[in-house]
N, C-alpha and C positions, 0 to 999 in steps of 0.2 A: 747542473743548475736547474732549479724549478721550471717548468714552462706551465705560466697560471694557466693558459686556453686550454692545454690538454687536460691538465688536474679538471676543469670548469666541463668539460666536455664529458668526463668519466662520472661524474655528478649525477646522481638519478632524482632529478627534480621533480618523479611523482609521489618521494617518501615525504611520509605527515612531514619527518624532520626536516630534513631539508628545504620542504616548502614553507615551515615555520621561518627558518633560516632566512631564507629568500625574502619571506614578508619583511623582516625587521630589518635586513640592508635595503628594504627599496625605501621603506618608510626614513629608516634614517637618513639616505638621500636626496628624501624629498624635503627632508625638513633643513640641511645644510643647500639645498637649492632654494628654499625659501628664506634663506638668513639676508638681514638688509644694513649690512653695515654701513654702506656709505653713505643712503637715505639716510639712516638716522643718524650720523655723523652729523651730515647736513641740518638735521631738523633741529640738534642739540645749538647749533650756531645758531640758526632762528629762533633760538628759544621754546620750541616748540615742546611739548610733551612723548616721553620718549616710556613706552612701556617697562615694566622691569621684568626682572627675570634671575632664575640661579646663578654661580659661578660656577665654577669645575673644568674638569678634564674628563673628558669622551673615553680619554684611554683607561679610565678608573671609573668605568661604568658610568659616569653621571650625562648620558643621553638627554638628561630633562635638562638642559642647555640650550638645545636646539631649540630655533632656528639663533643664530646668531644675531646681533645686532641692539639686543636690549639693554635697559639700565640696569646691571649686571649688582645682584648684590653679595653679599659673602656666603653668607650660607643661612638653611633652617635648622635650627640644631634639633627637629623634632623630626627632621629624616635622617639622621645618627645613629647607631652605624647602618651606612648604605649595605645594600642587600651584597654590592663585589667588596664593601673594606670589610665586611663579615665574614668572607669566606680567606679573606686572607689574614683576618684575626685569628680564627683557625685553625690555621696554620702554622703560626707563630705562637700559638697557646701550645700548639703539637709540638713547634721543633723544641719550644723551652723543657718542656717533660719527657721528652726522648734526651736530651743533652743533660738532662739532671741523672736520667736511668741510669746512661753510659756512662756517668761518673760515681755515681753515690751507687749505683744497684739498687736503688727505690725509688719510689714515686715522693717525689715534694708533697711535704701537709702544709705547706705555707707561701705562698711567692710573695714577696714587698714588691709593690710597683710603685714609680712615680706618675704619678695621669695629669700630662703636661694641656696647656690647651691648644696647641699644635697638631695635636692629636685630631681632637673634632675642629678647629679650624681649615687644616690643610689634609687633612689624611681621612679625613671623612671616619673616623670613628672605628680607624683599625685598632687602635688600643684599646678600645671600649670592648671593641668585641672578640680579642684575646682575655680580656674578663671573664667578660660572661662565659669563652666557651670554658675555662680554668675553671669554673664554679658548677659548668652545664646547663647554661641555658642558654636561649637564642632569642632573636627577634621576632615579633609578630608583625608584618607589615601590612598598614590599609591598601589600598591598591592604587592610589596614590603615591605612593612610594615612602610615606609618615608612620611613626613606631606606632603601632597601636599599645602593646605592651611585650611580654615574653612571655615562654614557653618551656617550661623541664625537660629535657632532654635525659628519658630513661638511663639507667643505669648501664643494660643491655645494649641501649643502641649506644652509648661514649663509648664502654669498654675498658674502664679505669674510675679510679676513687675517683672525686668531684674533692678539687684542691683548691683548702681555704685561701684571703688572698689577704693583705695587709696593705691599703690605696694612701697614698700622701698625696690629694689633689692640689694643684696649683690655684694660686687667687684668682686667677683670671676664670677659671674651672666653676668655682664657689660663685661666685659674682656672675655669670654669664649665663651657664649651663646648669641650673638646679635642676633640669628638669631629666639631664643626663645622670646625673647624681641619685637622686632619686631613683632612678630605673634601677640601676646597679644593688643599691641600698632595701628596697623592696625585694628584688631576687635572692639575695644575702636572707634577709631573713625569711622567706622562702623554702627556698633550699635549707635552711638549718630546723623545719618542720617535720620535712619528710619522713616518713616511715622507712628510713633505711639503717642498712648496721653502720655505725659511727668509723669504721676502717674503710666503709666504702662514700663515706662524705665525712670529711675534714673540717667543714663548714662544722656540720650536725656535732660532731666527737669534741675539738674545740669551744663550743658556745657551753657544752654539759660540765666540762669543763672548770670553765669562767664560774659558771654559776653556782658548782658543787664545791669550788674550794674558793673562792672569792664571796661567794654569798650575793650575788650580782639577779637581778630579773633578766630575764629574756631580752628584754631593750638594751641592757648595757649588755650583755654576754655577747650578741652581733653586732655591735659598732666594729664596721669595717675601714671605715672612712674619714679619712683627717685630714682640715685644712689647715 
């Protein structure tokens, strides 16, 4: 069994990292020693004005919580996907195109997704950002933790085609989140600009496509996305 004091003890708390480390659990423990739930508990019966504040889970990166005790609201869907539900969009962008390899022996030119809004409601935007990484591109975050926009993700650095996507968003999606929408929908056509060979983007090979044997403009050859 672990014994945390020894592990803590073998710890050389004069590396950057670990004093990096160090700084962001004390902070986060100052700021869960600063939470005032019952104050405000109370103040809410009083009627009083009660500040607001994010909702989330700590365990799912969203630290901008703390301190506890606020008028807690659902979410800003213009910090979608969080910088942790991005890395584990990622991931799930990875395992879907390894489990297509394993069975087809190629790379998927197309994946249909459903983009529910459970998604960016409770999951903070890990299916948004199994999107993007499917297509190759990522977020740009202000430092506020808010999308500023995105960013191409090289060819060289993915290390695979960039696979078209075919999105059937939910009303709730349409109606709530255009502004998720958008993001997605700008990258798409983005990405089907670039200067690359059509085998190594699906986006780009599909859209020439559309438009060489449909007779289609550039605006309908990238409609990716359907409510």
């Amino acid at each position: 069994m672990l014994n945390i004091k020894e592990i803590l003890k073998k710890i050389n708390w004069n590396d950057p990292a670990w004093q990096k480390i160090k700084e962001e659990i004390l902070n986060l423990n100052q700021r869960i020693e600063d939470s005032k739930e019952i104050e405000a508990l109370l103040n809410g019966f009083n009627g009083c004005y009660i500040p607001a504040g994010p909702s989330g889970l700590i365990t799912r990166g969203r630290d901008d919580v703390l301190p506890t005790g606020r008028n807690f609201y659902s979410l800003d869907p213009y910090r979608v996907p969080t910088k942790s539900a991005y890395e584990i969009g990622k991931r799930l962008a990875e395992k879907l195109i390894e489990k297509h390899l394993n069975e087809q022996g190629r790379y998927p030119e197309n994946v249909a997704i459903f983009w529910m809004a459970s998604d960016i409601m409770w999951a903070d935007g890990e299916g948004m950002a199994q999107i993007m990484h499917l297509i190759g591109v990522r977020p740009v975050w202000f430092g506020n933790g808010r999308i500023k926009s995105f960013e191409i993700v090289p060819l060289e650095e993915l290390g695979r085609p960039r696979i078209d996507v075919t999105i059937r968003v939910s009303g709730i999606i349409r109606d709530n989140f255009p502004n998720c929408i958008e993001l997605i929908d700008e990258a798409i056509q983005k990405i089907a600009t670039l200067d690359e060979p059509p085998e190594k983007n699906f986006i780009k090979k599909h859209t020439l496509e559309i438009m060489n044997k449909n007779g289609e403009d550039f605006r309908a050859g990238t409609i990716r996305i359907y409510c």
